[in-house]
C-alpha positions as CSV (number, residue, x, y, z in Angstrom):
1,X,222.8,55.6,-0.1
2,X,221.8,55.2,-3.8
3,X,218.5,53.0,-4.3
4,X,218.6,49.8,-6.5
5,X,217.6,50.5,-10.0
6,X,213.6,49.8,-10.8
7,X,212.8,46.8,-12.0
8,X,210.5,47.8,-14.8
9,X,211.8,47.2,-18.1
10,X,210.8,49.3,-21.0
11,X,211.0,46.0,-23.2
12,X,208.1,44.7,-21.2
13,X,205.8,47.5,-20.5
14,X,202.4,46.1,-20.7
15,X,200.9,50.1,-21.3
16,X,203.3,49.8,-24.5
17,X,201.5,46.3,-25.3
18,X,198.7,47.7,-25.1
19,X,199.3,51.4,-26.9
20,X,200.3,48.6,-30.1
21,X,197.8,46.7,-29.9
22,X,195.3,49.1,-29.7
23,X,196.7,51.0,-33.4
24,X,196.7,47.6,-34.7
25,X,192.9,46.0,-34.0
26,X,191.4,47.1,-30.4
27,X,190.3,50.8,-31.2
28,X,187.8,49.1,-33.9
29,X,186.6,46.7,-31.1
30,X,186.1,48.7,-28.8
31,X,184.5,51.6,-30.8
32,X,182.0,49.1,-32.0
33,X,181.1,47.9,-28.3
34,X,180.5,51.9,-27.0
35,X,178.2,52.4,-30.0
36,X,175.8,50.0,-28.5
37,X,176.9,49.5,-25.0
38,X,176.7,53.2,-23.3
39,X,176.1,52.0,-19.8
40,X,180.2,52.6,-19.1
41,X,179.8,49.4,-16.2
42,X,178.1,46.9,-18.7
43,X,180.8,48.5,-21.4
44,X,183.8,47.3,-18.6
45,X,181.8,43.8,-18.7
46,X,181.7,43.6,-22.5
47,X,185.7,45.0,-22.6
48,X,186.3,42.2,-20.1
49,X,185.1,39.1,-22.4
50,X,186.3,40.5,-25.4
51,X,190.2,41.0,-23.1
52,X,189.5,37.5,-22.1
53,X,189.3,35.7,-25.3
54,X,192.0,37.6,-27.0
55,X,194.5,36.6,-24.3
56,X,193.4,33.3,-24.4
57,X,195.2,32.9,-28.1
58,X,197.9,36.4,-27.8
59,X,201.4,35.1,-26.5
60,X,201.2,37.6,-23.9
61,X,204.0,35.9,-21.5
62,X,206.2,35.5,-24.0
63,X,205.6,39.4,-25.2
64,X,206.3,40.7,-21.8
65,X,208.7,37.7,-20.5
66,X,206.8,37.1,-18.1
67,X,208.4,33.8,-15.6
68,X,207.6,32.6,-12.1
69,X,210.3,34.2,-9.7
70,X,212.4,31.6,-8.3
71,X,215.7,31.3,-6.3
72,X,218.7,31.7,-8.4
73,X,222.2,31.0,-7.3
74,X,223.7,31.6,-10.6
75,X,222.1,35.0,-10.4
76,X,223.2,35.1,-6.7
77,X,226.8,34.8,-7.7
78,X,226.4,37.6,-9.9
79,X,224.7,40.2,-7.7
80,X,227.6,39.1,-5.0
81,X,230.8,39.8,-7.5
82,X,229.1,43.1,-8.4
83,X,229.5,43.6,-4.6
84,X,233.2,42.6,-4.5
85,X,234.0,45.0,-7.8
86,X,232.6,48.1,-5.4
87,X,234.2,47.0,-2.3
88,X,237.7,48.4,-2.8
89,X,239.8,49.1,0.4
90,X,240.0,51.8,1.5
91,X,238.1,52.8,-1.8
92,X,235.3,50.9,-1.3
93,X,231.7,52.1,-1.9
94,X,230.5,50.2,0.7
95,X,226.9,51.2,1.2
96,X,226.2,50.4,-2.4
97,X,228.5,47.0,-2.3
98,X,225.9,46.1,0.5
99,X,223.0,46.4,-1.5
100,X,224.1,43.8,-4.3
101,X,225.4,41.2,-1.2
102,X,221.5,42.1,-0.4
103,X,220.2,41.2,-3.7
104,X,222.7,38.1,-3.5
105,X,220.6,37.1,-0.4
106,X,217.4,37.4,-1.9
107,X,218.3,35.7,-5.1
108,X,220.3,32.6,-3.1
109,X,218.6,29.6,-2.2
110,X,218.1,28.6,1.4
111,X,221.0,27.2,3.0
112,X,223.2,27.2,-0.3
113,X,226.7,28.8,-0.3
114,X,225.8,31.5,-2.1
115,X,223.6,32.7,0.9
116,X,226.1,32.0,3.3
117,X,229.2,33.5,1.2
118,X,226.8,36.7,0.7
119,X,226.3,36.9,4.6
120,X,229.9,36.7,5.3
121,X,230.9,39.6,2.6
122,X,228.3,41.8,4.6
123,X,229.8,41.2,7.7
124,X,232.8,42.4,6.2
125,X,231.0,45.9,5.5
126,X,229.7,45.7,8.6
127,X,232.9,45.3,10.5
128,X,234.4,48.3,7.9
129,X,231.7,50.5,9.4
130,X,232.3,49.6,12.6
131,X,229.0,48.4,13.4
132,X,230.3,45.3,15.7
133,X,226.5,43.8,16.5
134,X,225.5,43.9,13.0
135,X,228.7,42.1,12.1
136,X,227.7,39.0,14.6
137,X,224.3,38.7,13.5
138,X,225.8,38.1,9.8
139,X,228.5,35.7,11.1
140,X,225.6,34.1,12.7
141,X,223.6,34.2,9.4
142,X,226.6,32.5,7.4
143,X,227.0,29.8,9.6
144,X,223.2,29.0,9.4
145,X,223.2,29.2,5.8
146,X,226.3,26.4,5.9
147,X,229.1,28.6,5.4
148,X,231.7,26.5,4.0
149,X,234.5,24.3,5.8
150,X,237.3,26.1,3.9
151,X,236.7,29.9,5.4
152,X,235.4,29.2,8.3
153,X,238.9,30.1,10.6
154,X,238.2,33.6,8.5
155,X,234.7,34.0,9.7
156,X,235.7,32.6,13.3
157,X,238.8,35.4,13.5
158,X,236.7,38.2,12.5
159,X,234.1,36.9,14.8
160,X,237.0,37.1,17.7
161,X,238.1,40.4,16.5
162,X,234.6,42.2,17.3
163,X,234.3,40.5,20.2
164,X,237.2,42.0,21.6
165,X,236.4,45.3,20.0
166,X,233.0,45.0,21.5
167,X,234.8,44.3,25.2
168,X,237.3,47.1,24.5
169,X,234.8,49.7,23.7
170,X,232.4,48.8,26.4
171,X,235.7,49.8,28.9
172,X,235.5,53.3,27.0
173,X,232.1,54.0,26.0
174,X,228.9,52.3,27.2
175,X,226.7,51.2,24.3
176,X,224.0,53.4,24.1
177,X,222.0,51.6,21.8
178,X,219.9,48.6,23.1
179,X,218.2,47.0,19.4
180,X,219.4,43.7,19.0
181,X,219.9,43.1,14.9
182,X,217.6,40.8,13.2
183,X,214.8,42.1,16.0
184,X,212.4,43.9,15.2
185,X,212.8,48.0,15.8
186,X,210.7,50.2,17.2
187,X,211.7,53.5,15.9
188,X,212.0,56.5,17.9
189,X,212.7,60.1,17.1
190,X,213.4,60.8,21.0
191,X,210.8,63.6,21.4
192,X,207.5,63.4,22.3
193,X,205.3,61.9,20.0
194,X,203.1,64.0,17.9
195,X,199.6,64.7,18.9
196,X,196.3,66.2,18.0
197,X,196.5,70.2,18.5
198,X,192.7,70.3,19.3
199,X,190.0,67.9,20.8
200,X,189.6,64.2,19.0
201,X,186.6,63.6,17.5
202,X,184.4,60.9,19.8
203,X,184.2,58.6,17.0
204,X,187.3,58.6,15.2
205,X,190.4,59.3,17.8
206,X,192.8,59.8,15.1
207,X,191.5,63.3,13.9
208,X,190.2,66.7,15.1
209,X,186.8,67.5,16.2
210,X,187.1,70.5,14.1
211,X,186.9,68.7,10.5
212,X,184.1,67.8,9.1
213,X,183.3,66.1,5.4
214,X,180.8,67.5,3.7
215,X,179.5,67.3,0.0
216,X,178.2,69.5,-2.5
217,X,177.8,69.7,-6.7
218,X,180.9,71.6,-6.9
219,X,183.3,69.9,-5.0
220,X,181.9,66.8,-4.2
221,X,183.2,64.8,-0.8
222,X,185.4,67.5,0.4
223,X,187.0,67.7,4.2
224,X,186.7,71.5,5.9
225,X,187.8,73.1,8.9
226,X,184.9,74.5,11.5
227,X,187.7,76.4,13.0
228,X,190.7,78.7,12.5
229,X,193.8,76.3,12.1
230,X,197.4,78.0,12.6
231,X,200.3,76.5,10.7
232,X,202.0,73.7,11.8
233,X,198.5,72.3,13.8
234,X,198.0,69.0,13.5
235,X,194.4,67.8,12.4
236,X,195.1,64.3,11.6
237,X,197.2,61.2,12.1
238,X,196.2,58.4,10.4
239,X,197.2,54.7,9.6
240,X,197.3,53.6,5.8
241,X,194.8,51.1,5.3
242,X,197.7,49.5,2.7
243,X,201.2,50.5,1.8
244,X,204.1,49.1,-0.9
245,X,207.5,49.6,-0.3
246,X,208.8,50.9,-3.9
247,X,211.2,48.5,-5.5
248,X,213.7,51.1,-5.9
249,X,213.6,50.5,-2.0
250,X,213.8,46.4,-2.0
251,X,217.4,45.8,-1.0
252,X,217.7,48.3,1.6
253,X,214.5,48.2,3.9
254,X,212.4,46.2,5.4
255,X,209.3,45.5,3.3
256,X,207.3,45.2,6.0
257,X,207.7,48.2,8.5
258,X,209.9,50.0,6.0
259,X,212.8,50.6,8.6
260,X,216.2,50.9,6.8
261,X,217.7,47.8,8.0
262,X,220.2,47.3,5.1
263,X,223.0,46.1,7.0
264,X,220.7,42.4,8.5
265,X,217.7,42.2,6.4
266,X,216.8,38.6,5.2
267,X,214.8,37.5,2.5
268,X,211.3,36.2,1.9
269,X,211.8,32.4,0.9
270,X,209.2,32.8,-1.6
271,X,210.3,35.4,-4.4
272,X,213.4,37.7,-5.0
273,X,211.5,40.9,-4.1
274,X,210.7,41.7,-0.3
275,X,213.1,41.0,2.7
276,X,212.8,41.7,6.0
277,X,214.7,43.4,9.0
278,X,213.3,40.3,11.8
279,X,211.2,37.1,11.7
280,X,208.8,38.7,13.3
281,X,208.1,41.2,10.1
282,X,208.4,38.3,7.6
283,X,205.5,36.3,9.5
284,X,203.4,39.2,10.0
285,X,203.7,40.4,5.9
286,X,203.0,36.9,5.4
287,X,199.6,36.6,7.5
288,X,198.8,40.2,6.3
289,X,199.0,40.1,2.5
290,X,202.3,38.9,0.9
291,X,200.9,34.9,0.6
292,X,198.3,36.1,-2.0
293,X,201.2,38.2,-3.8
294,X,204.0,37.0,-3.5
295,X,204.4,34.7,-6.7
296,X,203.5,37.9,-8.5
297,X,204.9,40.8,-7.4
298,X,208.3,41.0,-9.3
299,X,206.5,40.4,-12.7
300,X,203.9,42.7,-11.5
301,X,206.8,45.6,-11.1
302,X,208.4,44.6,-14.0
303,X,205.3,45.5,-16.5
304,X,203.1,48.1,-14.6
305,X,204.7,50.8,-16.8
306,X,203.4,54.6,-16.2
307,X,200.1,52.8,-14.1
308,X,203.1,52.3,-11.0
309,X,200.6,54.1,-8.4
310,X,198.1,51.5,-8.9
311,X,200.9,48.8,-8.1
312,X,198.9,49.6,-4.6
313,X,195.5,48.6,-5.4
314,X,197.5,45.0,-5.7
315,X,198.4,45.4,-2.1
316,X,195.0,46.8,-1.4
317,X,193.5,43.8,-2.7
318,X,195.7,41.3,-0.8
319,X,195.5,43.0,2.3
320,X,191.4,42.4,1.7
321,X,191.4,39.1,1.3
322,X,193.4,38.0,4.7
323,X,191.2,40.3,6.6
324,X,188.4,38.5,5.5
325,X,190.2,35.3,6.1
326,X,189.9,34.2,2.6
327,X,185.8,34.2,2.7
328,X,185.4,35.4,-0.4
329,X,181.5,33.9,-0.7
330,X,180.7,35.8,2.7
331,X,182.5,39.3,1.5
332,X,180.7,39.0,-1.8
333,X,177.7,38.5,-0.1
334,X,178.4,41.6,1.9
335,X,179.3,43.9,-0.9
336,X,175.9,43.0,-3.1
337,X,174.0,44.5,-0.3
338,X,176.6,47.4,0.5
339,X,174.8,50.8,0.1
340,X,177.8,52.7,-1.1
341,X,175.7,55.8,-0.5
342,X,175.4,55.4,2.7
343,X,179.4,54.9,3.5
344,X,181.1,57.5,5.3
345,X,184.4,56.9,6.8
346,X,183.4,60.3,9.0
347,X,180.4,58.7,10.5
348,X,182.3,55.0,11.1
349,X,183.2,54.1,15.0
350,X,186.6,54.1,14.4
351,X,186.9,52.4,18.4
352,X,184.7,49.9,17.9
353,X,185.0,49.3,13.9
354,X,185.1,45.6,12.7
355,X,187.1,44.3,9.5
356,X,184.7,45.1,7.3
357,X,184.1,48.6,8.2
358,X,187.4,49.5,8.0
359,X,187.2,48.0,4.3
360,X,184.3,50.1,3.2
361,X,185.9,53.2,3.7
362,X,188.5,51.8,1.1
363,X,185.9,50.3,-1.3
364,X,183.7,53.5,-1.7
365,X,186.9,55.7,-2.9
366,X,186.7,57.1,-6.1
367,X,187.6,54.9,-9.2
368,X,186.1,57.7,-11.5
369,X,185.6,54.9,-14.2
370,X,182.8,56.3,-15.8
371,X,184.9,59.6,-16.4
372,X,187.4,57.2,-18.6
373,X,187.9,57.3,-22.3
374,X,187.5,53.9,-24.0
375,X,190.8,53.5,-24.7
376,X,192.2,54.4,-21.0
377,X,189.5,52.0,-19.6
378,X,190.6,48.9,-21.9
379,X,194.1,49.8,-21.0
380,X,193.9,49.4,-17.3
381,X,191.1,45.9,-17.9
382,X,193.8,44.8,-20.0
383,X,196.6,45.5,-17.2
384,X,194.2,43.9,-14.7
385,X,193.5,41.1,-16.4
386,X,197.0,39.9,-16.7
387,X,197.3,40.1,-13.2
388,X,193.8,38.5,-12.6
389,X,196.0,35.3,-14.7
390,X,199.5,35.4,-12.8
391,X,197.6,35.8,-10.0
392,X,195.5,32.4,-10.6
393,X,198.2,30.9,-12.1
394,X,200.9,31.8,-9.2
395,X,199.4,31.7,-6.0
396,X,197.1,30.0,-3.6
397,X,194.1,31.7,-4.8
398,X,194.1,29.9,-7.6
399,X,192.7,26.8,-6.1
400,X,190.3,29.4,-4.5
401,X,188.9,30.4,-7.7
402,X,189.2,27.3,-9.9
403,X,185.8,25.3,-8.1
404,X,184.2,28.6,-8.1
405,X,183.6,31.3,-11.4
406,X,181.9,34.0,-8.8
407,X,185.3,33.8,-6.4
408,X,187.5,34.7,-9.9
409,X,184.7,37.2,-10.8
410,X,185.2,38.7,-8.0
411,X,188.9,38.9,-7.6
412,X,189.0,40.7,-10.8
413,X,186.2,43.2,-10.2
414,X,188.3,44.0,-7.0
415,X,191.7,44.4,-8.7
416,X,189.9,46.4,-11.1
417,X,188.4,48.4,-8.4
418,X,191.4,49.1,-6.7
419,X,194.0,50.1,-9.2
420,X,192.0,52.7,-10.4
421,X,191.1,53.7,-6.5
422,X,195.0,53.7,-6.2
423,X,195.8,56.0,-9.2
424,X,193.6,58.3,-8.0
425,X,194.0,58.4,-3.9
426,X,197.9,57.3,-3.8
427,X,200.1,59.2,-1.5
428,X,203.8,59.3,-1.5
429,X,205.4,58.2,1.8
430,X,208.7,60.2,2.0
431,X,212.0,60.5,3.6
432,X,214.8,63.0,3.8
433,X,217.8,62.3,1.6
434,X,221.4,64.0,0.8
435,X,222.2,64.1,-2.1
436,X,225.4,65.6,-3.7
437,X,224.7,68.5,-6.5
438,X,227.4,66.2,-9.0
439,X,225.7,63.1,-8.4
440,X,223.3,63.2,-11.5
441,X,219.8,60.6,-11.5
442,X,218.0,59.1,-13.7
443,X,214.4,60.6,-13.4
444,X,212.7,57.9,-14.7
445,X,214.7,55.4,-12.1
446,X,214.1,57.8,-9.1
447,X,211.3,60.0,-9.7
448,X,208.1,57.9,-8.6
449,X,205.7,60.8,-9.1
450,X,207.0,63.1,-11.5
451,X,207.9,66.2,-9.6
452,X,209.9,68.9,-11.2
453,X,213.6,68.5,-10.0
454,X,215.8,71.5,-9.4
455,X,218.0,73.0,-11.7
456,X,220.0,75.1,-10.1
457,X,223.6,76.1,-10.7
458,X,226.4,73.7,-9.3
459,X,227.1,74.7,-5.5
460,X,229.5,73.5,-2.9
461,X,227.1,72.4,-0.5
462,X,225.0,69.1,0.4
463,X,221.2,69.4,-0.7
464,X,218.6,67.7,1.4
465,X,215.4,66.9,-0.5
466,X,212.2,64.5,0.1
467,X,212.3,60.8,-1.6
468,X,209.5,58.6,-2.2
469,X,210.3,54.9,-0.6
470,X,206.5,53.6,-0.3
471,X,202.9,54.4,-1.5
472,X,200.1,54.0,0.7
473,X,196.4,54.7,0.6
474,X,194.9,56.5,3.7
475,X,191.0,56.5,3.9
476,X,189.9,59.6,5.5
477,X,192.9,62.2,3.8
478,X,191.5,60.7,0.7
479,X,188.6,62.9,1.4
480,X,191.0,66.0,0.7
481,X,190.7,67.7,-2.9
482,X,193.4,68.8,-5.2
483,X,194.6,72.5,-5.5
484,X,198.0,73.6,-7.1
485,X,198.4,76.1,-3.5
486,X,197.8,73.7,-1.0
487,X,196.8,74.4,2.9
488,X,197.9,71.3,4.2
489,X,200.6,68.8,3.9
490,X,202.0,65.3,5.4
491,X,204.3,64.5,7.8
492,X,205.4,60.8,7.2
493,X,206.0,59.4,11.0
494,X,208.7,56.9,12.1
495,X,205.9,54.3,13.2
496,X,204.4,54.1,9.4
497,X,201.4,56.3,10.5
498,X,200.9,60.1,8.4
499,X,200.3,63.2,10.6
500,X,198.3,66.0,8.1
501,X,198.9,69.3,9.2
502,X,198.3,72.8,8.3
503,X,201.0,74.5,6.4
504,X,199.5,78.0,6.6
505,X,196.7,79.5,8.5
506,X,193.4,78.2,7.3
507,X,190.0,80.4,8.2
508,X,187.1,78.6,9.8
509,X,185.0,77.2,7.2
510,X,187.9,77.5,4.6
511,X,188.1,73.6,2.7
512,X,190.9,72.0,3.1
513,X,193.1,71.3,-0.1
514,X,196.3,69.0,-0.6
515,X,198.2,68.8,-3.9
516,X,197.7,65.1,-5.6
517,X,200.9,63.3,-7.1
């Protein structure tokens, strides 16, 4: 199934803002500040206040049409005709008809007719496909969204027609498959589940005893192996600490466990962005992270331009802030006396590790911020400071902030922090896709992290190839340096953890290398 298209527009890139701006009047700013500010952290302080005051008088919502994101049945309509003009009989390109009756959910308001009428044409793509339980549940969606008097005796009939099917079928074929739609799916591959190849370490239960981190001049942090590894072994399966479904991704699975639920998902009644395969994922996104980000996440999309991977450090951030249950006085507090030295997610007690443990092996990553050119560090202040704004502006940690100039502070310094964190320690999560060899893509639409795409001659067959639907940040793989010939690579499992494993034989003592994106 094709993905939706991104939703950044080229019109309102804010790196493209910014790139102006900086020809017309930054670069002289700024070049005067370095000259007497070397200390790169008090240069970001000085780059912050002089950011501050300019966007205080620059237009910069109007320049990058910036708006709240609100229901829209107007726009609902829309999205649900452009799902009619694909759904031809016996014609019909279904899959991608159900993607715009899923952007007609998200965009409908609750309990309109749009919803409803946008429930009732996916039960019609469900009943093409012959998937009768997924039919019901959107029947029983429609009538909860007030389907309207006048086509009700069509959904009732269509309703009656599965039913039968359903009683039919079970004569023939027992069902097999026991998911209820609009439940939450635990997914299985139906083969054992993949473990460890050598002994866990007794602190951390996720990876092999046999890696170690150690640190040096040339390399730095750097993970090795104190034993020969064969390929294929397994030395680590880890949980992202936070993870963003792409938007590419938004109207076809669940933005919470990222299962493709495309044919049930229901929307977040907040923005037009993230929907959900159950209830139960909605409420858990919610508790997690998506309160703090949810009135911000579509502009966010719409503007990050070529700084996507950091669209994570937003996430990171959010994710941050519920763990801590919103204490943002008592996490201060704990990160002005955090030795960052002194961090080391390899010496942590991953069975026993509280909240804030877990979060120090995120907050030490690299942000390499004192490696960055004046220009690429008032880029990505700039970037974060509009955030910093929509953020206040937007959500409920604006009322945090307002009584309170060290919560706000602190906000921004983390959002700072973790974008550049994110650029740097980002990993793709992938899954296998056909695609046909006459089908041709838009790179910029599709390719998330610019890999070189095949151009081979026109053959007959179907390709299969990797595709990127979420970003995540892992804590310990982040450990792992860059080389061009990698000896290890990641195996994205169903579950939303990452298995690392050897894809060649690697000597004991050999480092271990993974290629960044």
């Amino acid at each position: 199934m094709n993905m939706s298209k991104r939703l950044s527009n080229k019109k309102c890139d804010v790196t493209k803002l910014f790139d102006t701006l900086w020809k017309e009047a930054n670069q002289h700013r700024v070049a005067i500040l370095i000259q007497n500010q070397p200390d790169k952290d008090k240069l970001a302080e000085l780059i912050k206040r002089k950011t501050d005051d300019f966007l205080r008088t620059f237009p910069f919502r109007d320049r990058l049409k910036l708006q709240p994101d609100t229901k829209d049945n107007a726009k609902a309509l829309a999205a649900r005709n452009r799902g009619n003009e694909l759904f031809v009989p016996m014609q019909g390109k279904y899959l991608e008809s159900l993607q715009h009756y899923n952007e007609s959910i998200a965009y409908s308001e609750p309990g309109s007719e749009a919803r409803a009428l946008a429930y009732g044409n996916r039960s019609v793509v469900c009943l093409k496909l012959g998937l009768s339980q997924e039919c019901l549940e959107n029947i029983r969606l429609a009538r909860a969204s007030n389907y309207p008097a006048r086509l009700t005796d069509k959904l009732n009939k269509r309703e009656q027609h599965v039913k039968r099917s359903i009683e039919n079928d079970a004569q023939i074929i027992p069902r097999r498959v026991t998911h209820t739609p609009g439940k939450y799916w635990a997914r299985e591959t139906g083969c054992p589940a993949l473990q460890l190849s050598y002994e866990t370490h007794a602190n951390i239960p996720h990876l092999a005893k046999c890696v170690e981190l150690r640190q040096n001049s040339q390399y730095g942090r750097h993970m090795v192996t104190t034993q020969h590894l064969k390929a294929g072994d397994v030395f680590l399966i880890e949980k992202p600490y936070a993870n963003l479904l792409c938007d590419t991704e938004r109207y076809k699975r669940c933005a919470f466990c990222h299962n493709e639920d495309t044919f049930t998902l229901i929307p977040c009644e907040g923005c037009t962005v993230a929907m959900y395969c159950s209830k139960e994922c909605m409420d858990q996104a919610h508790k997690q992270y998506h309160r703090y980000e949810c009135g911000v996440l579509r502009d966010c999309w719409r503007i990050v331009g070529h700084l996507l991977g950091g669209m994570v450090g937003l996430r990171t951030v959010a994710t941050a802030i519920a763990s801590f249950d919103q204490d943002l006085e008592g996490w201060n507090d704990h990160l002005n006396t955090l030795d960052e030295t002194k961090v080391n997610a390899f010496t942590v007690d991953w069975n026993k590790a509280t909240v804030s443990d877990i979060y120090d092996t995120v907050h030490v990553l690299a942000t390499n911020q004192k490696r960055r050119g004046r220009k690429e560090l008032s880029k990505l202040i700039f970037f974060t400071s509009i955030v910093h704004l929509l953020l206040l502006e937007r959500t409920e940690l604006g009322p945090l902030c307002d009584s309170n100039p060290a919560r706000s502070k602190l906000l921004f310094d983390l959002l700072l922090r973790h974008v550049q964190t994110s650029l740097i320690n980002k990993k793709g999560v992938y899954h296998m896709t056909r695609s046909k060899d006459d089908e041709e893509e838009d790179e910029y639409e599709d390719n998330y992290f610019g890999y070189d795409r095949d151009d081979e001659e026109e053959q007959e067959y179907t390709d299969y190839g990797e595709e990127t639907h979420a970003i995540a940040v892992y804590p310990l793989f982040s450990m792992v340096n860059h080389s061009c010939i990698p000896n290890v690579a990641p195996i994205h499992l169903l579950d939303g953890r990452c298995a690392f494993v050897a894809c060649r034989p690697i000597a004991a003592g050999e480092q271990l290398f993974d290629v960044y994106e």
